[in-house]
C-alpha positions, 0 to 999 in steps of 0.5 A: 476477480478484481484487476491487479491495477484495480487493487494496489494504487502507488507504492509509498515512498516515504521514510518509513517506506525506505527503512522498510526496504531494507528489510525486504518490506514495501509499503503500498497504498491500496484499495479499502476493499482490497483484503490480503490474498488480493494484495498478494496475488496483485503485488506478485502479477504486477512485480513479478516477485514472491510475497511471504506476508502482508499486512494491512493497516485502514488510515482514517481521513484527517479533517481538513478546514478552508477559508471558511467555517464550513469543514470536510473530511478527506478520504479514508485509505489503506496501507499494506506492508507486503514482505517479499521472500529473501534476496528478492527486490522492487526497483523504486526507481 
């Protein structure tokens, strides 16, 4: 088993992400290998709060291009939304 701190990076605190709140939803970056019973298991150690659903999203890395001609690409990464059983909560703070 992989650690918890290993699994979920940062938690998202985006526009999106704060709309999301209020419907007991949180967005978090996590692993690429991470699969969702790990999600799960980590956001409840880490939070101490009850998950209902999580689901997970793979972001493409976008190109990205100097001064130069020469062009890279920057890392591909994974969003979850993980639903937290009512009346629970994650203080952002």
């Amino acid at each position: 088993m992989k650690p918890a701190e290993s699994i979920v990076d940062r938690i998202l605190v985006t526009e999106k992400g704060t709309r999301l709140a209020g419907e007991n939803k949180y967005q978090f970056a996590v692993g690429c290998g991470a699969n969702k019973p790990e999600i799960k298991r980590a956001v409840e150690q880490l939070f101490g709060v009850h998950v209902t659903a999580v689901h997970t999203m793979v972001r493409a890395g976008k190109w990205k291009r100097g001064r130069t001609q020469r062009a890279g690409r920057t890392s591909d990464w994974k969003r979850a939304i993980v639903t937290l059983k009512a009346g629970e909560s994650i203080n952002l703070t």
